[in-house]
C-alpha positions in Angstrom: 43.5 -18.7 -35.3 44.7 -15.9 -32.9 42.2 -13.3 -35.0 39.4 -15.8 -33.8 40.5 -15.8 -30.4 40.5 -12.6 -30.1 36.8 -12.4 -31.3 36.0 -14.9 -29.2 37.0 -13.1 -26.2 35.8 -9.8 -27.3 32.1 -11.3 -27.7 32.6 -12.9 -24.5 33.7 -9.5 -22.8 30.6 -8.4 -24.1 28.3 -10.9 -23.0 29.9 -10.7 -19.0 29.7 -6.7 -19.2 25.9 -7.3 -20.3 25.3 -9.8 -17.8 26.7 -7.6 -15.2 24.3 -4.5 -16.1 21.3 -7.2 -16.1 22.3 -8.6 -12.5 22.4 -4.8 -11.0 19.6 -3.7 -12.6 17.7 -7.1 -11.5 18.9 -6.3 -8.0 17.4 -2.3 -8.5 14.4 -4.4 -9.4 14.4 -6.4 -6.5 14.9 -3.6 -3.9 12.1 -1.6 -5.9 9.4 -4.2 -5.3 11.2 -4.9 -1.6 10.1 -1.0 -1.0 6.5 -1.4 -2.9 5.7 -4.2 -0.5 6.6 -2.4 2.5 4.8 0.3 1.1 1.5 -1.7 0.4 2.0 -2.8 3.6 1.9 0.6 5.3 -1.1 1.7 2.9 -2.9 -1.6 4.6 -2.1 -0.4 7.7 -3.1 3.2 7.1 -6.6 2.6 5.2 -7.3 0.1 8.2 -6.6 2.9 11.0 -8.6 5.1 9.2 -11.6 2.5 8.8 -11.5 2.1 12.6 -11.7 6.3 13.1 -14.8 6.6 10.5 -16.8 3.2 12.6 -16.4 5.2 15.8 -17.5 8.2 14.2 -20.7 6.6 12.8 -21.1 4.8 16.1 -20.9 8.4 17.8 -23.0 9.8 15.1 -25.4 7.0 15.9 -25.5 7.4 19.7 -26.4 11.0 18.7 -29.5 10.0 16.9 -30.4 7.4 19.2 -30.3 10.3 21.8 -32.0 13.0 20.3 -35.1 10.4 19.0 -35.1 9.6 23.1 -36.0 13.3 24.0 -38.2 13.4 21.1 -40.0 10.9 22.5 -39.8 12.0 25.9 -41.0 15.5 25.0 -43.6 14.2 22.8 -45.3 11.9 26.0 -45.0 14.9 27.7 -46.9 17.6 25.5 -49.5 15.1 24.3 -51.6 17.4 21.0 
């Protein structure tokens, strides 16, 4: 009877050692994807800033052409061919 005791406890040693590395590595796990949303998040944040800089580039870009076609115009009413 002892001998199966003994087993018994051994397996269950086992078991609680295993159960142990499975709760730490589940809380690595956890912290991992913690740190991947925060860094989504950031991504979000950066790819946003840097849709904002290339609209008032092409809005700048476009003021520009609008400008230029104005004194195309304006030189072309003047000098008449």
């Amino acid at each position: 009877m002892k001998k199966y005791a003994d087993n018994l406890l051994q397996v269950m040693e086992g078991i609680s050692a295993r159960l142990t590395q499975l709760e730490s590595r589940t809380r690595h796990l956890e912290n991992s994807v913690d740190d991947l949303k925060v860094s989504v998040g950031n991504n979000h944040g950066n790819a946003d800033g840097k849709m904002r800089q290339m609209e008032n580039i092409l809005r700048d870009v476009q003021t520009g052409v609008q400008d230029l076609k104005d004194k195309q115009s304006i030189v072309e009413a003047q000098n008449p061919i």
